[in-house]
C-alpha positions as CSV (number, residue, x, y, z in Angstrom):
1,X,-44.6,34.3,12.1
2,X,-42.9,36.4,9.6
3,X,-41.3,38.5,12.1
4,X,-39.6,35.0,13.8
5,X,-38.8,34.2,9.9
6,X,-37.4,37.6,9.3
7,X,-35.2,37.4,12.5
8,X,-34.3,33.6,11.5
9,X,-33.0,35.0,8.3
10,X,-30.8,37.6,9.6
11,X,-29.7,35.1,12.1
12,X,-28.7,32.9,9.1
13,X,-27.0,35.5,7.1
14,X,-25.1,36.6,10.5
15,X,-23.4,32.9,10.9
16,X,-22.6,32.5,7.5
17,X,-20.7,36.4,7.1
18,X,-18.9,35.3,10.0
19,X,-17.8,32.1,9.0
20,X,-17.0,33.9,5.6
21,X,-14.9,36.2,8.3
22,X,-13.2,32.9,10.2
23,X,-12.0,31.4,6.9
24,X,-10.6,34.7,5.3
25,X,-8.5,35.4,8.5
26,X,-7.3,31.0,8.2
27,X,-9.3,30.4,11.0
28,X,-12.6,29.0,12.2
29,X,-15.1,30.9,14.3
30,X,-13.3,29.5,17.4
31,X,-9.9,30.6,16.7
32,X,-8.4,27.6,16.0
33,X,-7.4,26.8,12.3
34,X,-9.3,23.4,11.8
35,X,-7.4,20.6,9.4
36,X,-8.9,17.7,7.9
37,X,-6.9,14.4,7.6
38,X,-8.0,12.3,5.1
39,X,-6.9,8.8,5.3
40,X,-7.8,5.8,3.8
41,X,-6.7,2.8,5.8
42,X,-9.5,1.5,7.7
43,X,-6.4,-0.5,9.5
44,X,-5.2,2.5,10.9
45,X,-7.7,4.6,11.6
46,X,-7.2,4.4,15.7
47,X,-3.5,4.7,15.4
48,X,-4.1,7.7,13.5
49,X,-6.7,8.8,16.4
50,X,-3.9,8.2,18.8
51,X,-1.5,10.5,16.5
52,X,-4.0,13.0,16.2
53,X,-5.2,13.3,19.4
54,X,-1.6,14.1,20.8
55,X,-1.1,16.8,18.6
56,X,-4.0,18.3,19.4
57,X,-3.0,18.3,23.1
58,X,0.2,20.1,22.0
59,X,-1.1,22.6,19.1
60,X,-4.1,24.0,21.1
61,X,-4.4,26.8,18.1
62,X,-4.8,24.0,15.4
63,X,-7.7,21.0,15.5
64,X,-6.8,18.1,13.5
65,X,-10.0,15.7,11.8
66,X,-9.6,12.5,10.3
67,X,-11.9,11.4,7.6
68,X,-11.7,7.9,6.4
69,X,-14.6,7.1,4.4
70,X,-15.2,3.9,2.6
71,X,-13.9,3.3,-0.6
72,X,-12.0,6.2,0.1
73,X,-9.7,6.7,-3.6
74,X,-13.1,7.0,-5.3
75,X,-14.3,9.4,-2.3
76,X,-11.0,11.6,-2.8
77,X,-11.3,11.7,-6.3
78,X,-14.9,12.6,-6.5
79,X,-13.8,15.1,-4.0
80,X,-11.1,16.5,-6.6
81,X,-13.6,17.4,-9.4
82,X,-15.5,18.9,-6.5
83,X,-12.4,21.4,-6.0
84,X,-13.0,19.9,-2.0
85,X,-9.5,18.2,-1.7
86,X,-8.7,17.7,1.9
87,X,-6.0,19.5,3.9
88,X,-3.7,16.7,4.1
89,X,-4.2,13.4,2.2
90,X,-2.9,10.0,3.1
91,X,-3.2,7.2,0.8
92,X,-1.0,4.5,-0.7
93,X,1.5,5.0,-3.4
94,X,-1.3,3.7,-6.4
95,X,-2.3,4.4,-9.9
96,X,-4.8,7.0,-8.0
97,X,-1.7,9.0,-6.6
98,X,-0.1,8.7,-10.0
99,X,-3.1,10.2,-11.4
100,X,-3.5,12.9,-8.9
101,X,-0.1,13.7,-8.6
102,X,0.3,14.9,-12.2
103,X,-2.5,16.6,-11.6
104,X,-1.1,19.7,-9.4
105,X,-3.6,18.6,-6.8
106,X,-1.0,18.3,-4.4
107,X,1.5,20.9,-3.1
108,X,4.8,20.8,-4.4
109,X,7.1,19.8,-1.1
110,X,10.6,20.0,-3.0
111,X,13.6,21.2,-1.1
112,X,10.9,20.8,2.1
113,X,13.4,20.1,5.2
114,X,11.1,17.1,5.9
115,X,12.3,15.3,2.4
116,X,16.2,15.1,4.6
117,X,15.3,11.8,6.6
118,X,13.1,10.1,4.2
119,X,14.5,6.7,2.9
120,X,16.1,8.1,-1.3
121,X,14.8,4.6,-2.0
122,X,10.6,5.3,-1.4
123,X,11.1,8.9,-2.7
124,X,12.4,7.5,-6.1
125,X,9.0,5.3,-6.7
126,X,7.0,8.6,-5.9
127,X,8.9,10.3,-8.9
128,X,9.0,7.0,-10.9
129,X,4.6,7.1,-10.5
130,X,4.3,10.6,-11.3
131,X,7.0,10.7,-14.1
132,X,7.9,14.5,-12.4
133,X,10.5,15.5,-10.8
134,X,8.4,17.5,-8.2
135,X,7.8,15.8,-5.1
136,X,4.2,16.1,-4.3
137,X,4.2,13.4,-1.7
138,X,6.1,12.2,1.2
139,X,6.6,8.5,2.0
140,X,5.4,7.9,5.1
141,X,5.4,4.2,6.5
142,X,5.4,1.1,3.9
143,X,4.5,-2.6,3.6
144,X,6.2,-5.7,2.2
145,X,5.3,-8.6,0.2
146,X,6.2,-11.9,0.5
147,X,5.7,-15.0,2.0
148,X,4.8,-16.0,5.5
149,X,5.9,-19.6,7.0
150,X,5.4,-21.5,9.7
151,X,8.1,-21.7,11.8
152,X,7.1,-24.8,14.0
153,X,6.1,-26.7,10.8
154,X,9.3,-26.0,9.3
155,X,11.5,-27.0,12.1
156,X,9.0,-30.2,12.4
157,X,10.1,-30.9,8.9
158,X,13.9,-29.9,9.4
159,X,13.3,-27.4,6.2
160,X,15.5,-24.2,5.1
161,X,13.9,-21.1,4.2
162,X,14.4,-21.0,0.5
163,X,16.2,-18.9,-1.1
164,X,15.4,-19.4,-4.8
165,X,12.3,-20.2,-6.8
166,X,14.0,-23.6,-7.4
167,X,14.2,-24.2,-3.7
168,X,10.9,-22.9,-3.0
169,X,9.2,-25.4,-5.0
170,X,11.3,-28.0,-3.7
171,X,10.3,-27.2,-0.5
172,X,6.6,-27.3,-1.1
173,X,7.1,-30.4,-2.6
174,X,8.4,-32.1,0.7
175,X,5.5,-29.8,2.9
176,X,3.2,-31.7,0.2
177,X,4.8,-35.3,0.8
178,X,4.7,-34.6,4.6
179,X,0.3,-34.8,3.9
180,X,0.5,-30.5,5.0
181,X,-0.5,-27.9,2.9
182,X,2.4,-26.5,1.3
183,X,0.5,-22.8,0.5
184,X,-2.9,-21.4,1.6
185,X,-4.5,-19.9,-1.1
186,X,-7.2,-17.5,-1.1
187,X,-7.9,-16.7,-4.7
188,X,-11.6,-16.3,-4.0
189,X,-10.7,-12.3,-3.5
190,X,-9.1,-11.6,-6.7
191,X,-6.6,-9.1,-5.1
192,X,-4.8,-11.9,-3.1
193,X,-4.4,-13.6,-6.2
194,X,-2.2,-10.6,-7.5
195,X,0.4,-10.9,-5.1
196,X,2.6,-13.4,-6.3
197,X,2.6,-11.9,-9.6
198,X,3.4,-8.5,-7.4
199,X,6.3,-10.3,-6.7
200,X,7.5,-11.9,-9.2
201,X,7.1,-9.1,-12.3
202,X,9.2,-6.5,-10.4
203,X,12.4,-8.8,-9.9
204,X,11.5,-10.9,-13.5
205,X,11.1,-8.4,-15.6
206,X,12.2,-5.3,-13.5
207,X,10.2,-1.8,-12.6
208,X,11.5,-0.3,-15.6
209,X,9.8,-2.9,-17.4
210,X,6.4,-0.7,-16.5
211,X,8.0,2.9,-17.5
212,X,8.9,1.3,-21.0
213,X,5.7,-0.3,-21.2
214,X,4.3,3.4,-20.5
215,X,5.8,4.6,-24.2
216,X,5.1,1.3,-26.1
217,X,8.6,0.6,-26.0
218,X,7.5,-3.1,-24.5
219,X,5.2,-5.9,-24.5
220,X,3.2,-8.0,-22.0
221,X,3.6,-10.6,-24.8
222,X,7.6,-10.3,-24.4
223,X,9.4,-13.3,-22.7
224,X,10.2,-11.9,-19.7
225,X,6.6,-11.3,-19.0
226,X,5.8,-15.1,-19.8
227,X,8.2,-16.4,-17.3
228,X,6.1,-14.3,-14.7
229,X,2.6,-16.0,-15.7
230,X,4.3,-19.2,-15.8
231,X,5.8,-19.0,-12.6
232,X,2.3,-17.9,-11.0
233,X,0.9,-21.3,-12.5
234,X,3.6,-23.0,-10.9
235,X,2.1,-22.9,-6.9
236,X,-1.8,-24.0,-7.9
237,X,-0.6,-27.8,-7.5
238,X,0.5,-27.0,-4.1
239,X,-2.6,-24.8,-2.1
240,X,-5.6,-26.5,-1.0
241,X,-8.3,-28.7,-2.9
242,X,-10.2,-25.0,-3.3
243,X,-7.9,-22.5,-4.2
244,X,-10.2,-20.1,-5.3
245,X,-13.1,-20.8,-3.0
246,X,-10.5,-19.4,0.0
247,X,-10.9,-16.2,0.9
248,X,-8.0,-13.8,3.0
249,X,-10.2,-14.0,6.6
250,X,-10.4,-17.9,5.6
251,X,-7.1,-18.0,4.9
252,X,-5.5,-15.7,8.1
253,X,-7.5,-18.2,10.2
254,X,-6.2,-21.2,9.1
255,X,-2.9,-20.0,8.7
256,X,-2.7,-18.7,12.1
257,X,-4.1,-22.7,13.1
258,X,-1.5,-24.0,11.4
259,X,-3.1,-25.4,8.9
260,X,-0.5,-24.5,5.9
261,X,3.0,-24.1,5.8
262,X,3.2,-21.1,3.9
263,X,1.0,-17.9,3.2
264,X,1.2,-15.9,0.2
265,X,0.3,-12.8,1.8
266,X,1.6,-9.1,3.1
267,X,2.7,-7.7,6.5
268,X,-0.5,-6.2,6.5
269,X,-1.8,-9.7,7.5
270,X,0.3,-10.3,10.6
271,X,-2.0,-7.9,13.4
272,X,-5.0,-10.3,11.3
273,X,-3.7,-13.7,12.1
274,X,-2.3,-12.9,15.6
275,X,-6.0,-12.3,16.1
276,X,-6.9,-15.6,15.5
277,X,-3.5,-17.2,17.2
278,X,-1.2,-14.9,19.3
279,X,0.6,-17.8,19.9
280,X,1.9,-18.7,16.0
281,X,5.6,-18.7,15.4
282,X,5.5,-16.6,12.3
283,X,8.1,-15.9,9.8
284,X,8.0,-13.9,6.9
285,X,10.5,-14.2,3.7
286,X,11.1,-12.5,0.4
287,X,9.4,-14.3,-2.2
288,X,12.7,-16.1,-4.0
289,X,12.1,-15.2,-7.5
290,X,14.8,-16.8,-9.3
291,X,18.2,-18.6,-9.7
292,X,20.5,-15.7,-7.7
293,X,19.9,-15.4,-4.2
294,X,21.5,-12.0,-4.0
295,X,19.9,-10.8,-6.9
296,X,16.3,-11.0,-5.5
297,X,14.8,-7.8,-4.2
298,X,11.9,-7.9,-1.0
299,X,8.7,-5.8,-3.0
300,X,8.4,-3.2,-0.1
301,X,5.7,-0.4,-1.1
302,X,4.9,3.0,0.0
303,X,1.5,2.0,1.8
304,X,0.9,5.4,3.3
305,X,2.5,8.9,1.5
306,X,1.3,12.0,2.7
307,X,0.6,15.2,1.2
308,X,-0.7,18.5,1.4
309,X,-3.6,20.0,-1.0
310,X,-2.1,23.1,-3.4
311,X,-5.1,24.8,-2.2
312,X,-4.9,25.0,1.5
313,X,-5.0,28.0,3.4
314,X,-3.6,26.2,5.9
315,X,-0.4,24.9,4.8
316,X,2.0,25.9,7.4
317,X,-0.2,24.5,10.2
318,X,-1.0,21.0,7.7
319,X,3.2,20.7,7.4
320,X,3.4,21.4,11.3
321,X,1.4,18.3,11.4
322,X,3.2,16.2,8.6
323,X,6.1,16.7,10.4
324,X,4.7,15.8,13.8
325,X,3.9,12.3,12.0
326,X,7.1,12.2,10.8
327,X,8.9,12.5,14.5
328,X,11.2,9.2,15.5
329,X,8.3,8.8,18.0
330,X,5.1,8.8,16.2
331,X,6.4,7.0,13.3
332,X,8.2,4.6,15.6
333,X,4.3,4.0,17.6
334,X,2.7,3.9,13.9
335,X,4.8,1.1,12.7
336,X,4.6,-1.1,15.5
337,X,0.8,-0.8,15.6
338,X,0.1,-1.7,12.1
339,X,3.6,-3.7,11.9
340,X,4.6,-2.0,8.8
341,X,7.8,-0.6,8.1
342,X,9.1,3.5,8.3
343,X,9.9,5.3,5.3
344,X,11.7,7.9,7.8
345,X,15.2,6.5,8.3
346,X,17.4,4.9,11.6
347,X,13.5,3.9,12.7
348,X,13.6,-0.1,12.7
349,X,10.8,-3.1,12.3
350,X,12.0,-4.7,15.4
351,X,8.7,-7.5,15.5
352,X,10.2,-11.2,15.7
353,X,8.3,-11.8,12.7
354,X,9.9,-9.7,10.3
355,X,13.6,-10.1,11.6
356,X,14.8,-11.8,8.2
357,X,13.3,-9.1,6.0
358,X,15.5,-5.9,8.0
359,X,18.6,-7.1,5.8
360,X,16.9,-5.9,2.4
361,X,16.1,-2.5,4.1
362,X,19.1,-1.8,5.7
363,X,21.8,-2.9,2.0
364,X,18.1,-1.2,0.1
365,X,17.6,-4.3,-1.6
366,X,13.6,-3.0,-2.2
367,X,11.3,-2.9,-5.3
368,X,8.1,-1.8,-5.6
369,X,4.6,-3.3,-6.4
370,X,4.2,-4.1,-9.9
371,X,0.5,-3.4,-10.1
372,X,1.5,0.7,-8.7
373,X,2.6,1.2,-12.1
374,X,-0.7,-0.5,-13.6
375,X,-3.9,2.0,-14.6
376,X,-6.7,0.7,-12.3
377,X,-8.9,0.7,-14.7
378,X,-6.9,-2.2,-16.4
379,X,-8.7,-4.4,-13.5
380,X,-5.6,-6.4,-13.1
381,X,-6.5,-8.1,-9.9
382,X,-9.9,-9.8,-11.9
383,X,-7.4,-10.1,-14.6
384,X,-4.9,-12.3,-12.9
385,X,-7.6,-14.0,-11.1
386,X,-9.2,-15.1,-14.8
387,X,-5.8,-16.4,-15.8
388,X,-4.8,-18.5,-12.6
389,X,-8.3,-20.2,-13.3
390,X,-7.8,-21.1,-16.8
391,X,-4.4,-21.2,-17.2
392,X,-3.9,-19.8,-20.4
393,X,-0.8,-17.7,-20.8
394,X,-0.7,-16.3,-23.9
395,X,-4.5,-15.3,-23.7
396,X,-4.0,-13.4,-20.3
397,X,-0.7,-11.5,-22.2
398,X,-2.1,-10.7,-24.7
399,X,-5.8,-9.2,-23.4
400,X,-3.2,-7.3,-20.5
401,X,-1.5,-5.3,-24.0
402,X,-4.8,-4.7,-25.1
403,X,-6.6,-3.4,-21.6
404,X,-3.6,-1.2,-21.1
405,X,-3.8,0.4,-24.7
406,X,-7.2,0.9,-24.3
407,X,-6.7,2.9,-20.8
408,X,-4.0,4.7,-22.2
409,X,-5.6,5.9,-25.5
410,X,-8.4,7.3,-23.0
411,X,-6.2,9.0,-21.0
412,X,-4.0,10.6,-23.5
């Protein structure tokens, strides 16, 4: 027995000196340098598969793994005190990024060849996140926010799309004296209740609202902010009899079964409610935010960045792949998969439901999420959720000054 342990041992000792070897020469003990993708869009996993697995095929030397736990942010960041930051990281342009990205976790890409085709637009809400000039991440495909319509019910009805918040209440009003719902609300998941507020702060009160608030120069309490919460109010006497006992399956179900007019919602949804109804003719609008038509601004998002880990000892082969993603043709089979939109630019949306959103990319008309410029520990998705129940404005602008404060005084 202790000879078999003894030979066990040196067995033991032998793999590990010559993985020890693999990794110091960049490479694992098959001679390939292996590179781990971590991802966290459950939505997009297979597409990524799909991705991967072609480059593979063509970089026999290099092996490509996705990881894509759940919860994946609070994976990544446990990851990072762990010092065991992935290869290549794709995530969402969020208060997680903002976090990490002034944190030298990620490799500084400026003057990176890549950076040449990527929309100026995307690339200035990465810098406006971090607050650096550094580019640490590279906008990779991105979403939009708005509002969805039914275009059968509003041909039925002989109705416009609306083109200001004036109109668009208008218009409800007339889906509502038709006996249809004018919007499907789902406020039972807090996070759906955020979106309207998503698209309303950034055109109200304007991204640089949020970089001012950042150095105190600003208040939630301010006017401009009020007309947001306001305006938010404004749609709960047009959803259904149980606004907030809705949740987003319930409400991509009945929207796709034409149950509602309108749909509060993101392009995200659209693969969702095809699901339940290939059939719909759906539209999709910028939310009309106020009185100027050509003033309003669609709230488009970087939904997936990528970057590359300081750390690496991989990073040629890790950029080799970046800018495999970034080709016309994978980004161009990503988007229409997850119908989201390319930060990489001359590569169109071309989906039928999205046609009268392409004017805002192509003239840049884009702003991004308010709540990327929010600390997630502010909870601002329970936050908003609490307000549109009770309906008290100055309470929920007020304890939003406060939350904030008390997130920044712990991270400063």
């Amino acid at each position: 027995m202790a000879k078999w342990s003894r030979l066990l041992g040196a067995a033991c000792l032998l793999s590990m000196l010559l993985a020890l070897t693999a990794c110091g020469n960049g490479q694992s003990a098959d001679g390939k340098v292996h590179i781990e993708f971590f991802q966290n869009k459950p939505e997009a996993k297979e597409s990524f598969n799909r991705l991967i697995d072609k480059f593979n095929q063509e970089n026999p030397d290099i092996v490509v793994t996705q990881s894509n736990p759940p919860d994946a942010e609070t994976v990544l960041m446990t990851r990072v005190v762990k010092e065991d930051v992935p290869d290549v990281i794709g995530m969402g342009a969020t208060d997680t990024y903002s976090v990490l990205g002034q944190s030298d976790i990620f490799a500084d890409l400026t003057g990176e060849p890549l950076l040449d085709r990527i929309n100026p637009r995307y690339m200035q809400m990465l810098t406006d996140l971090t607050g650096r000039k550094e580019i640490t991440g590279i906008p990779y495909a991105a979403n939009a926010d708005g509002i969805m319509y039914n275009r059968a019910i509003f041909k039925k009805l002989n109705l416009e799309v609306p083109k200001t918040w004036d109109e668009l209440l208008d218009t409800a009003q007339k889906i509502k004296d038709a006996g249809i719902t004018p919007f499907y609300l789902t406020y039972k998941d807090d996070w759906t209740s955020n979106l309207l507020f998503n698209a309303l702060a950034p055109n109200i009160a304007g991204i640089d609202f949020f970089l001012e608030r950042r150095d105190d120069k600003v208040s939630f309490q301010d006017p401009v902010m009020r007309e947001v919460a306001e305006k938010a109010l404004a749609v709960l006497p047009f959803g259904t009899n149980d606004n907030f006992g809705r949740t987003y399956a319930d409400g991509n179900r009945a929207f796709a079964n034409g149950e509602a007019a309108m749909y509060i919602q993101g392009s995200w949804a659209i693969p969702e409610i095809r699901k339940a109804n290939a059939d719909i003719d759906l539209g999709f609008f910028a939310t009309p935010t106020g009185d100027d038509a050509e003033a309003n601004k669609l709230v488009s998002g970087v939904d997936t960045l990528l970057a590359v880990s300081e750390n690496t000892p991989h990073r040629a082969e890790s950029l080799k792949f970046v800018e495999f993603l970034l080709a016309d043709e994978q980004i161009s089979q990503y988007i229409k998969e997850q119908t989201a939109f390319s930060a990489v630019e001359g590569i169109d949306q071309d989906d039928p439901a999205v046609t009268e959103l392409q004017p805002y990319f192509e003239s840049g008309r884009l702003v991004d999420f308010a709540d990327h410029y929010i600390p997630a520990a502010v909870q601002l998705n329970s936050m908003v959720q609490g307000f549109l129940q009770g309906g008290d404005v100055d309470a929920f602008l007020k304890r939003l000054d406060s939350e904030w404060t008390k997130v920044a005084n712990r991270r400063s």
